[in-house]
C-alpha positions as CSV (number, residue, x, y, z in Angstrom):
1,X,-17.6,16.4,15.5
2,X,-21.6,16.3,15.6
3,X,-23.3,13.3,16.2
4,X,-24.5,13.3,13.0
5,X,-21.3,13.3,11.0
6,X,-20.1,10.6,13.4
7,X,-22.5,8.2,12.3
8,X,-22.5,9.1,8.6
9,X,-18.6,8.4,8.6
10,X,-19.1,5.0,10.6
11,X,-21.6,3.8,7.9
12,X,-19.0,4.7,5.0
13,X,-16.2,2.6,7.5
14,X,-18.7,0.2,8.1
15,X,-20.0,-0.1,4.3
16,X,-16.2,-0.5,3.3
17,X,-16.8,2.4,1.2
18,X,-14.2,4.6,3.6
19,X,-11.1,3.1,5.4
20,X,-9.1,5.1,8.1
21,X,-5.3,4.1,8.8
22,X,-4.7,2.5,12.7
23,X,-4.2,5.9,14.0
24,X,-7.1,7.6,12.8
25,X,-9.2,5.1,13.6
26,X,-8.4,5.3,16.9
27,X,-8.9,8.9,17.3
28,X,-12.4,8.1,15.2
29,X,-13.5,5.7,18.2
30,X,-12.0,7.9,20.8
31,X,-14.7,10.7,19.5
32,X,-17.7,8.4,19.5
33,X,-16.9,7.5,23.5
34,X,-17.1,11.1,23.8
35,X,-20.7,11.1,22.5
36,X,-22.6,9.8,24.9
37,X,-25.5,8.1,23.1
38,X,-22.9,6.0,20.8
39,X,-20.7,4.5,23.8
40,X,-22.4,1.3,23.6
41,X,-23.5,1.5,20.4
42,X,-22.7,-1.7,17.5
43,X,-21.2,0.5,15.0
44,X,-18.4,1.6,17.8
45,X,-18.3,-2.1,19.4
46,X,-17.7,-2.8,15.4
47,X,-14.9,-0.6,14.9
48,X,-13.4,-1.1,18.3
49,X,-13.1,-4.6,17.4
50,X,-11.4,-3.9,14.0
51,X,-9.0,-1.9,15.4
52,X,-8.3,-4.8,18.3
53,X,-7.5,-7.3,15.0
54,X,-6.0,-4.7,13.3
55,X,-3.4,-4.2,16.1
56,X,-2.9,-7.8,16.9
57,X,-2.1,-8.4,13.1
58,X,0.1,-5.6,13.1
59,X,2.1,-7.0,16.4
60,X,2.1,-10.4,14.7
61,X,3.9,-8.9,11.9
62,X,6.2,-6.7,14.1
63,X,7.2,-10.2,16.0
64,X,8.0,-12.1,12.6
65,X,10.3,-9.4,11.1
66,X,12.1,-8.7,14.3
67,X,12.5,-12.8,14.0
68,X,13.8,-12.8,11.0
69,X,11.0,-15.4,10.0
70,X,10.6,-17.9,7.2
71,X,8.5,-15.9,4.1
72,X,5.9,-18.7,4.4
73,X,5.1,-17.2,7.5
74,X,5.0,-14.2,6.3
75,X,2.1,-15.1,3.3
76,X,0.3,-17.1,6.1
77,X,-0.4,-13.3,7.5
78,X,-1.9,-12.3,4.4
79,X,-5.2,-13.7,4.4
80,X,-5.5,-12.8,8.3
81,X,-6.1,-9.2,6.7
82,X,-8.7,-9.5,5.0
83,X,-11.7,-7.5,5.4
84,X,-10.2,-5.1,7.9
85,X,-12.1,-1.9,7.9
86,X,-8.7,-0.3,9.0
87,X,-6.4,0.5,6.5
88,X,-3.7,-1.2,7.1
89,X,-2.0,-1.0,3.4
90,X,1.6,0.0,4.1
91,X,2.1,-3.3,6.1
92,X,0.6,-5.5,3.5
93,X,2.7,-3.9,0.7
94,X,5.3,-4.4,2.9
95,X,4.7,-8.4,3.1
96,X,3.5,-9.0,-0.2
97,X,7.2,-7.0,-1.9
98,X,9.1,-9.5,0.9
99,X,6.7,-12.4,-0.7
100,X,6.5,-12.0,-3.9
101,X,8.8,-14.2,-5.6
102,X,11.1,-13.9,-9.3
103,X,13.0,-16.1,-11.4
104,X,13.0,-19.2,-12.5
105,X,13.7,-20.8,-8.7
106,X,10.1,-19.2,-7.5
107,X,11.9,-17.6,-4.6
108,X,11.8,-14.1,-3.0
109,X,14.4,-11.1,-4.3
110,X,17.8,-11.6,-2.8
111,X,21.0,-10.8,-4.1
112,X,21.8,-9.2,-7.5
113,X,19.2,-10.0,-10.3
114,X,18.9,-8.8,-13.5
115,X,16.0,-8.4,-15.9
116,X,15.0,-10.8,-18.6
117,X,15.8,-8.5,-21.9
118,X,13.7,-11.6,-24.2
119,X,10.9,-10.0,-26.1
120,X,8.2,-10.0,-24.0
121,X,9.2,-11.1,-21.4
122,X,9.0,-8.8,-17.6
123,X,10.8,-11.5,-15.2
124,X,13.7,-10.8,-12.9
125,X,16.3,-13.8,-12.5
126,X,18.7,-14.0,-9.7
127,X,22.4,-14.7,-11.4
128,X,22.9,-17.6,-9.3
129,X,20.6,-19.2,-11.3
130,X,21.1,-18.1,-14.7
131,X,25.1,-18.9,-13.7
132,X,26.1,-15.5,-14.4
133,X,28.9,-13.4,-11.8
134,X,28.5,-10.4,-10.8
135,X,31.6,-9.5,-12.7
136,X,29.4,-10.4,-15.9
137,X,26.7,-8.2,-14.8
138,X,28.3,-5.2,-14.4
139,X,30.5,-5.2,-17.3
C-alpha cells in the first residue's frame, strides 16, 4: 500500500466515515509501521489506541459470558462502545439480542414464548407469564 492511500484510508477511519473489523485494523496499523514517515504519526497513535479499547472491550466481554454474568452487566458494556472506530458490530449484536428484553415481565428471552396474535400488537410473552404450558402451546 502507498503512502498515499494509507493516509486517505486513515482520514475515512478517522472521519468515521469507514470502519474496519479488529482484525483488519490491525493489519491496517501493522502497514503504517511499515512506512516509515507514519510510525509516530497521530493518525496511527489514534488507531493504535482504538484498537487497544477495542480489544480490552472485547476481553471484557469474553470474561462476562464465560461467567455466565448478570445481563445488567452485560448493558453496562454497551455504552463502553461507543465511538470505536473499529467495527466491532458482531459483539454488540451479540449483547444487545442477550439484552433486549420481551413480555410483559421486561426480562430477557428464556424459555418457550410465543407471539402476541392481538391486532397490532409485535410482543413476545414468555408462557410462564401468560400461565400457559407448553402442552397448550404446542397443541
Amino acid at each position: 500500500m502507498k503512502t498515499k492511500e494509507w493516509m486517505e484510508k486513515a482520514d475515512l477511519i478517522l472521519s468515521g466515515k469507514k470502519k474496519l473489523s479488529l482484525v483488519d485494523m490491525s493489519a491496517f496499523v501493522k502497514t503504517g509501521e511499515n512506512v516509515s514517515m507514519f510510525q509516530y504519526s497521530d493518525s496511527l497513535q489514534t488507531l493504535k489506541e482504538h484498537i487497544k479499547k477495542a480489544r480490552s472491550w472485547v476481553m471484557k466481554l469474553d470474561r462476562l459470558e464465560q461467567n455466565a454474568t448478570s445481563i445488567s452487566a452485560l448493558e453496562e458494556l454497551l455504552p463502553e462502545a461507543e465511538g470505536f472506530m473499529v467495527d466491532i458490530q458482531p459483539n454488540l449484536d451479540a449483547v444487545m439480542q442477550v439484552t433486549k428484553v420481551y413480555c410483559f415481565c421486561r426480562q430477557p428471552f428464556h424459555g418457550i414464548v410465543v407471539g402476541c396474535d392481538a391486532e397490532g400488537c409485535e410482543d413476545w410473552l414468555h408462557i410462564s407469564c401468560i400461565g400457559m404450558s407448553k402442552a397448550q402451546v404446542l397443541l
